[in-house]
N, C-alpha and C positions, 0 to 999 in steps of 0.2 A: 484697561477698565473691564470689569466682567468680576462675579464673580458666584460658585453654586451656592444654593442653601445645604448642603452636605457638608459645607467648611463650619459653619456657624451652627448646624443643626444637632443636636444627636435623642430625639424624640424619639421612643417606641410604643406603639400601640398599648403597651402597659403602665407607660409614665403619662400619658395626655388625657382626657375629661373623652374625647371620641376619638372611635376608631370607623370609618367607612372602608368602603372598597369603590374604585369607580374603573370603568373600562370607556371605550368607546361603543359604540352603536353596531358597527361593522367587524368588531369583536366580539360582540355579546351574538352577532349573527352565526358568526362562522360556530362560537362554541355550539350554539342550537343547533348548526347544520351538520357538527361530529357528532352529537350525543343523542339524539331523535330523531334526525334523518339519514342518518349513515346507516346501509341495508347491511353493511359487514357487522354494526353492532347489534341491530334489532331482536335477537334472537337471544341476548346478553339480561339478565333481567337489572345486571347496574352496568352501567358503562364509565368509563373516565377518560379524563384528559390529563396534560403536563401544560404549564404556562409559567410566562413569567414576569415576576412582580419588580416595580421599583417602588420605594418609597417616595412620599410625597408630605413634609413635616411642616404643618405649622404651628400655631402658638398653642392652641387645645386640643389642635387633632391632627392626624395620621392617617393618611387616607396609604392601602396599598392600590397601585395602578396595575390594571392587566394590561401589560404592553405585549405581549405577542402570545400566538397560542404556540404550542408545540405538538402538531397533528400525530396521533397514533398510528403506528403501521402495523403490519400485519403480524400478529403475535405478541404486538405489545403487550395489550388489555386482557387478561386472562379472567374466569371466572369459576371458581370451584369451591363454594360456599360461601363466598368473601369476595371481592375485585381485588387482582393482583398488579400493579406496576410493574412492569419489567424491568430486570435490573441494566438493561441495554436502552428502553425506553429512557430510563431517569438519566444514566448517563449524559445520551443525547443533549438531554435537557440541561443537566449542569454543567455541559459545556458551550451551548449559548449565554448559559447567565455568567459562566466564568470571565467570557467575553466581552459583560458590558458592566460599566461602573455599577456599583451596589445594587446590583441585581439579584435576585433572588427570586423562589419556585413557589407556586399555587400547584395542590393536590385536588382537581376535581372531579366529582363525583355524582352520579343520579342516584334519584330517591324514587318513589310512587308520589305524584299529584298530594298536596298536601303534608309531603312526609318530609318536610326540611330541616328536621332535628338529628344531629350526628346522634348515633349509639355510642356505645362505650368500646364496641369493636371498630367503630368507624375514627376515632379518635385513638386509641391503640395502635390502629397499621400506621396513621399520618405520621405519629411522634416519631416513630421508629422509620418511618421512609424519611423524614425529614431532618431528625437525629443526623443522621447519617450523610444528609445532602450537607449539614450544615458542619461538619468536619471535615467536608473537602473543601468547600465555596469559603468558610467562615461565618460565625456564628452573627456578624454584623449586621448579615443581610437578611431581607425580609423573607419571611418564609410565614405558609399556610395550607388549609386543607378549607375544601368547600366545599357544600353541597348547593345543585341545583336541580330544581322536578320542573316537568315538562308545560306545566301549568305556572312558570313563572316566580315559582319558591326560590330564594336562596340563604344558604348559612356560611359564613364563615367564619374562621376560626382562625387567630394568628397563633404562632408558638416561639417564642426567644430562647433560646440554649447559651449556658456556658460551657463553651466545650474545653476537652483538656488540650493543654498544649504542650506542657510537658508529661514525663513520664508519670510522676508522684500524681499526679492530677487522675491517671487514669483508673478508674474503678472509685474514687472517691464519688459520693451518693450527689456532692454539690456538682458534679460537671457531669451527668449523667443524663439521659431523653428525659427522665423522670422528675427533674427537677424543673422543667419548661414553665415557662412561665405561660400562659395566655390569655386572650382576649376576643370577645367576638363582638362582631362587627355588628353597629348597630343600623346601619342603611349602606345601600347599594346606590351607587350613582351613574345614571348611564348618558350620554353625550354624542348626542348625533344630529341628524335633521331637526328632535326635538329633544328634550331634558326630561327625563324620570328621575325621581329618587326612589327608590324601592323598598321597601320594609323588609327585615327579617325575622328570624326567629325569636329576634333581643327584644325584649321591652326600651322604649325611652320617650322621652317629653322634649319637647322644643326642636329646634334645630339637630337635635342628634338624631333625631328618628324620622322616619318617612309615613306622615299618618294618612291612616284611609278615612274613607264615609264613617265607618262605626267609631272610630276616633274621635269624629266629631260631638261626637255627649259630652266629652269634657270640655270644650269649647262653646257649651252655646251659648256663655255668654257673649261670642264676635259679634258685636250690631253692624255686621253687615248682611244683604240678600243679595245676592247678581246671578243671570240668568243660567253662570256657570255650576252652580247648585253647590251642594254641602260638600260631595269629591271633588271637586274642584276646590273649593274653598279651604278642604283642608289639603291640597298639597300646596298651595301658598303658605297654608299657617307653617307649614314645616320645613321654610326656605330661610335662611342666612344669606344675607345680598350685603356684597361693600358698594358702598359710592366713593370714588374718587376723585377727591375734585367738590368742593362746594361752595362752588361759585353761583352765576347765573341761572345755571341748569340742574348743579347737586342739590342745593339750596331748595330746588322745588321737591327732587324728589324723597327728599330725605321724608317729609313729613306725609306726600302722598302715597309711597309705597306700602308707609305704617297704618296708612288707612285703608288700605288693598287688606290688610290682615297679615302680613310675613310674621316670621317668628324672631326675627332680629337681624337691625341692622349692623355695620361694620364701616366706620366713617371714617374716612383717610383724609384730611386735608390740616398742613403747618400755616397755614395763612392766618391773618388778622382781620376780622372788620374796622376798618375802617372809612370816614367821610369818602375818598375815592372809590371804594366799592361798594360802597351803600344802595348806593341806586341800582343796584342787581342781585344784590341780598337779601329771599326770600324769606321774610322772618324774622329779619336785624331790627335793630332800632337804634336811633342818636345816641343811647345812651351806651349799647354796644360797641358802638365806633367810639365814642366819645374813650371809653376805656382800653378798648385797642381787644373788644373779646379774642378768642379764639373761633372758629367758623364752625371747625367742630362741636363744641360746646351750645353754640347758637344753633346748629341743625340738631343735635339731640335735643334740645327745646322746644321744637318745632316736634317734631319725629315722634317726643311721648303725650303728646299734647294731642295729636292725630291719632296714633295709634287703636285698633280697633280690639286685635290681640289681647286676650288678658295676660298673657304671658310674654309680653314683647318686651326685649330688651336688648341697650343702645351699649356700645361702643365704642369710644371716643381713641384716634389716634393721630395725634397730632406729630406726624410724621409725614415724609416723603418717599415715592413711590421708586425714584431714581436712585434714593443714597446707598450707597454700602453698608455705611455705622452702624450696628446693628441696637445703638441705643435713637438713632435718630431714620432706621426706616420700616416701611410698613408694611414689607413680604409676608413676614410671618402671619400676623394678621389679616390677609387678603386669601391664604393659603388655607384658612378656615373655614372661608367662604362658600356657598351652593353654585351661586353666583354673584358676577360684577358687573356694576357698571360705571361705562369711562365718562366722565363730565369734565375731563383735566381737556385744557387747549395744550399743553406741555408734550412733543414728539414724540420727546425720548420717555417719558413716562406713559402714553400711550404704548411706542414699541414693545417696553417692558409686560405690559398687560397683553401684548399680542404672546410674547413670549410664555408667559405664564400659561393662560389658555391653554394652548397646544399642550407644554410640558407636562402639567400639571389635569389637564381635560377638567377644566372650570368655564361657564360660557360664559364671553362678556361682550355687552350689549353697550356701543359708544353711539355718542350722538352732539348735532352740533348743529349750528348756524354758520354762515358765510351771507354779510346780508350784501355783498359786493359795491357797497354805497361806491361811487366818486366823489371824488373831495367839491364841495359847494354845491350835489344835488340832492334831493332830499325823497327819491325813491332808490329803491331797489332795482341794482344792477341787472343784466339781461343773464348774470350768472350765476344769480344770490341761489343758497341752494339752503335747508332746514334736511338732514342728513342723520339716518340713523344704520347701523350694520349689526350684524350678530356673527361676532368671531369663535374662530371653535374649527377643530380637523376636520370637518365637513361642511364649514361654509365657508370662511375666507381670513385674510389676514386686512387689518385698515395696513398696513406696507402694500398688499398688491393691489387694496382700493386706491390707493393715490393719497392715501389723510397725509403721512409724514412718507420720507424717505432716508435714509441709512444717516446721510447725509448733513439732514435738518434737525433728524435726534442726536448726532455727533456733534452740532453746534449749539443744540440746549444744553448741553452738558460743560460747555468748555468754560469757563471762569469768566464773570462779569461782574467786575464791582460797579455799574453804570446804576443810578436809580431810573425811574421811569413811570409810567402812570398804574402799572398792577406791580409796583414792587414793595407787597407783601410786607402793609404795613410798615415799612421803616421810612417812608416817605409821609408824613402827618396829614399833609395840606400842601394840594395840587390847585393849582389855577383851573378854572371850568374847561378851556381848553385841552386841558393836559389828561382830563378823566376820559375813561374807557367807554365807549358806548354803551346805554344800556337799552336792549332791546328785549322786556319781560315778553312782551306778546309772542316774539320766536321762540324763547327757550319755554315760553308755554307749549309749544305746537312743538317741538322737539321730544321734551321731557314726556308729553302723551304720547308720542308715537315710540319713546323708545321702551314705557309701560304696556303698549301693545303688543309688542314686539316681545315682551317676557312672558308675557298671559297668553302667544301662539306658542311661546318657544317651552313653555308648561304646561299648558292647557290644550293645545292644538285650536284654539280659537278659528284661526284661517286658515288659509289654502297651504301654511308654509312658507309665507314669501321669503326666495332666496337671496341672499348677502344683502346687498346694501338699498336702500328707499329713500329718494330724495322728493321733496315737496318745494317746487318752486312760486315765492312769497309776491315774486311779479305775474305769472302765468296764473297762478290759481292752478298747475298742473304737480300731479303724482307719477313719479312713473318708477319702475325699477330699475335697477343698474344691475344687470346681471353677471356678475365676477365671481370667480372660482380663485383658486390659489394660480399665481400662473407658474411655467415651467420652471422647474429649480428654487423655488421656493425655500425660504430658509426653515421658515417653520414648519415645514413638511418630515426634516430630518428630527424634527425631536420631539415627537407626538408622542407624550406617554414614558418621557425618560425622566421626571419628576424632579426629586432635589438637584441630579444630576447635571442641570441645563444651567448654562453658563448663561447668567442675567445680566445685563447691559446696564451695570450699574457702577456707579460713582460718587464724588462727591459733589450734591447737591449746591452750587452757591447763592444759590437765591435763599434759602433756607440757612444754609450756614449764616448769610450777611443777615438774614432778622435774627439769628439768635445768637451774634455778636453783638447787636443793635442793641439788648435787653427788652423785647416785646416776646 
């Protein structure tokens, strides 16, 4: 079981609606710490670096990942009218991306404060340094050129080559640097203690671009006010967030997030309403159950109903997070996302979102109830716990918080033909017994904390609270749980290797059996 989005994918920054770039937090650091504080280059009026990119492909967009830098040594970085790459630096360089699955080079570069627009010299060396990377590596792989100034500017630039492979091929005008294709990149995404999207040089609207304060005039119709002001307000307007899972908890947030202002949602759940899950489905009605809706359909109901955004708009996928199929599951579209969040009780569909995170540097924000009842009493166990995390290469994985374990996601996946009280519609009518608990007032107090928890992890609202927050429904107490990755960690190994990550994925049979069922 396993399998990449690189088998199934073949998207480039020139064929998808957006193209981003995203790093981590601790790489955008280290690039600041060679290109402005390094005393060897300060004297250099541009400085550069070598890095390098994986692809990361979903159904609209392309994001390249800066997965590692490639520190400059002494002599690399030349400067004599131009900035020169040395031809021993780039080497270096294309022999770690030779190394790793569909790997591929970023050309970066300083500008002066404000000055993040390539020239036409600046775009000239990159083709031809890249040209050339990409006849030895393969023209497959992602390749680009970028500028960054010290104030926080970036541009980037992708470039696709066909190169020749045979002889006839060589000197024809179609497989030459000159015929590249390219794209620039319309937001910068950065992933650490907290979440930036970052504007570029590109114009764009909605989810593709990263809007500031003055962006906000073409917004003002949001009727919203909150004390986070109008910057604030628009870096929610210019978020894409999946829900997964809309049950108890998606169910709520579908419709409150769109009144937070986001730019659009991205809703993942195969399930049905029905009379069994009615009683936890925010927004449903008898006559939804009655018809066997789809839950999807019923939270985008809800979702544009709320919506505060005039430019908000819903995605319905009614698909599963675990399948392979690529006509019945819903990577690609989670891959498009700014952010996620987990509302799925499902292990192995959790794992998978822990997986993604890291590979992919997308944060997702899970959350949950455990009300610990015993069976015939009628409070809340000494252990019930309302449970929210923010996973991501700098905070934690739910595998090393304890949610699932290798184990529990290995036996949500193995084959069940058994019905049961949440099996997803194809069971019509359940005895009162046999229905799932419904507990709205916890998945209210969830679903708020784990909207909190994105308005820190966007906004810096609080102090930052670290990995996971539990609120216990018998104590009346909060307290945090403070967990890191712990040693040897899985998802430590594949921070930023993008399509390349082998997904824990299968075939769904809960899904399969409703859509033999005919619902």
């Amino acid at each position: 079981m396993g399998m990449s989005i690189q088998d199934e994918q073949t998207a480039t920054p020139a064929t998808v609606d957006e193209f981003h770039v995203a790093l981590t937090k601790a790489t955008r650091e280290t690039i600041r710490s060679l290109l402005f504080e390094n005393d060897r280059f300060r004297s250099m009026p541009e400085r550069g670096l070598i890095a390098v990119l994986r692809p990361s492909s979903g159904q609209n967009r392309v994001t390249y990942l800066i997965e590692e830098v490639v520190p400059p040594e002494q002599g690399d970085i030349q400067f004599d009218g131009g900035l020169d790459f040395g031809r021993e630096y780039s080497r270096r360089a294309r022999e770690l991306a030779q190394a790793r699955d569909e790997a591929g080079l970023l050309y970066l570069h300083t500008h002066l404060p404000g000055g993040n627009t390539p020239s036409a010299k600046d775009t000239e060396v990159a083709r031809d340094s890249l040209f050339r990377d990409a006849r030895k590596l393969g023209d497959d792989r992602p390749f680009a050129m970028g500028i960054v100034t010290e104030d926080g500017g970036w541009s980037i630039m992708s470039f696709e080559f066909d190169t020749p492979s045979v002889a006839e091929e060589v000197g024809d005008g179609g497989y030459s640097e000159y015929a590249a294709r390219t794209r620039r990149a319309s937001a910068v995404r950065i992933f650490g203690d907290r979440f930036q999207k970052i504007p570029t040089d590109v114009e764009a609207t909605g989810a593709a671009a990263a809007l500031t304060d003055a962006d906000m005039e073409i917004h003002d119709s949001i009727d919203v006010e909150n004390f986070w002001g109008s910057a604030g307000q628009a870096r929610l307007s210019a978020l894409r967030v999946g829900i997964v899972g809309l049950g108890g908890g998606g169910s709520i947030l579908a419709p409150t997030l769109a009144r937070l202002g986001v730019a659009e949602e991205v809703l993942v759940d195969f399930d049905l309403v029905d009379h069994a899950n009615l009683n936890r489905a925010m927004g449903a009605t008898t006559v939804d159950a009655d018809v066997h809706r789809p839950k999807v359909q019923v939270a985008a109901r809800t979702a544009r109903a709320a919506a505060t955004n005039p430019g908000f708009t819903v995605r319905e996928v009614q698909a599963s997070v675990s399948e392979d199929h690529p006509d019945y599951g819903a990577i690609l579209d989670l891959l498009d996302c700014d952010i996620i969040f987990d509302a799925t009780d499902a292990d192995n569909a959790t794992r998978v979102l822990d997986e993604i995170s890291h590979a992919h540097l997308i944060p997702v924000i899970g959350g949950g109830t455990d009300t610990n009842v015993e069976p015939g009493e009628q409070t809340f166990g000494e252990r019930a716990a309302i449970s929210t995390i923010v996973v991501g290469p700098e905070h934690t994985c739910q595998r090393c918080a304890g949610t699932y374990d290798d184990e529990s996601a290995r036996q949500a996946m193995e084959r069940n033909d058994q019905g049961g009280p949440d099996n997803y519609g194809v069971d019509d009518v359940l005895e009162d017994d046999d229905r799932v608990i419904s507990m709205m007032p916890t998945n209210l107090v969830a679903t708020g904390l784990m909207q909190l928890r994105l308005l820190d992890l966007v906004l810096g609202l609080s102090g930052g609270i670290p990995a996971e927050m539990r609120f216990n429904p018998l104590t009346w107490e909060m307290r945090p749980k403070l967990i890191s990755h712990n040693e040897g960690c899985v998802h430590q190994e594949i921070i930023g290797i993008g399509d390349t990550v082998n997904l824990n994925l299968g075939t769904d049979w809960t899904y399969k059996r409703l859509r033999e069922a005919g619902n």
